[in-house]
N, C-alpha and C positions, 0 to 999 in steps of 0.2 A: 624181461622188461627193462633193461641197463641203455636198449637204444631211444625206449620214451623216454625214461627218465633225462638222461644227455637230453635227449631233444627241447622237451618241453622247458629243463632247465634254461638252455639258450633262446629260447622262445618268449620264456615268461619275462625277461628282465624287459622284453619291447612291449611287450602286452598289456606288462603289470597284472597279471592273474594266468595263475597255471590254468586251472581249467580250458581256457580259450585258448591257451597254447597245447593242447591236447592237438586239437585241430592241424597246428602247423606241424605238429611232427607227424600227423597223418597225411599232409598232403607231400610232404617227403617221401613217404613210403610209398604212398597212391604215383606217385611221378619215378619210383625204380622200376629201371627195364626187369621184364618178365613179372611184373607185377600180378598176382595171381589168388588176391584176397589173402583170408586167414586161416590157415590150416586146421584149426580148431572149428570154425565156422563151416568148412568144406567138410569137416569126418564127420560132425555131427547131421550133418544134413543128407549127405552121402548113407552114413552107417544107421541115422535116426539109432533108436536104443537097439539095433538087433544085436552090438559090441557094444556088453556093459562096462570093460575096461575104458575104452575107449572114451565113451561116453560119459564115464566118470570125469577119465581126465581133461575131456574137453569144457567140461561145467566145473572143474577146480580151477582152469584157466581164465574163465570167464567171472571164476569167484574173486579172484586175484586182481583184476580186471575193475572189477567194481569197487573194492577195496581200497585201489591206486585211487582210483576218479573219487572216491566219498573221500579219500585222505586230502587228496588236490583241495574239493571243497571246504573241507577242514581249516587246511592253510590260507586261503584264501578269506577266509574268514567268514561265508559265506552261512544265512540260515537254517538251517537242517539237513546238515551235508548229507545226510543217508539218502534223504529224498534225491536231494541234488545228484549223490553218485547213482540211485537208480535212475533218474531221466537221461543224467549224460551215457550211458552205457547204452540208453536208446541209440540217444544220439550215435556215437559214435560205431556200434554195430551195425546202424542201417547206413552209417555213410561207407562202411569197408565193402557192405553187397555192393552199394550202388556204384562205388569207384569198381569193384570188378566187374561187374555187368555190364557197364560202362567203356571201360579203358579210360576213363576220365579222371583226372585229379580233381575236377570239378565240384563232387560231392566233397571235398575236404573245404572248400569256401561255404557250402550251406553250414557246414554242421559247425565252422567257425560263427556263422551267425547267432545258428541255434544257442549254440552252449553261450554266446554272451550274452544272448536274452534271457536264457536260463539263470547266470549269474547275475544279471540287473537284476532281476525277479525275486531272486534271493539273498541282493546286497544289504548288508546292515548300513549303508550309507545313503539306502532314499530317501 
């Protein structure tokens, strides 16, 4: 995770809120050649539970994952980052299918939408 981290740090200072800079280091990634989704998201889907190693480590990834986004919410200041970090993990899991299914960096503009309506939603400043 050292390439979100980098990212989203360079991201957040235009943004003013990491979470919505999630987005932008996603649409960096959705935009590298050979762009090929998330390997964690492909074994799990691929192997479903038949490889419980596997499967493990693909849901310790995604625990991590969530973790990241609820801490984002955290700093950001935002109300109930736990919640917050479970809707942005929608978010941003459904935009990594859609950018592969796609070929599109596109789905990284929705899911920049989404997570800042998620963070309006959740501002301690309305």
């Amino acid at each position: 995770n050292a390439w979100l981290d980098a990212s989203v740090a360079r991201h957040s200072r235009r943004r003013r809120s990491s979470l919505v800079a999630v987005a932008d280091a996603l649409a960096e990634w959705f935009a590298e050649p050979g762009y090929r989704g998330c390997a964690f998201i492909n074994a799990a889907a691929e192997l479903g539970e038949s490889s419980e190693r596997e499967h493990r480590i693909a849901l310790a990834h995604k625990q991590q994952l969530l973790d990241h986004l609820t801490a984002l919410a955290a700093h950001d200041r935002l109300d109930n980052p736990a919640e917050v970090g479970r809707l942005a993990l929608l978010i941003v899991e459904g935009a990594i299918v859609r950018a592969q299914m796609t070929g599109s960096a596109e789905p990284a503009a929705d899911a920049r939408k989404l997570l800042a309506a998620l963070a309006a939603t959740h501002s301690r400043r309305r």
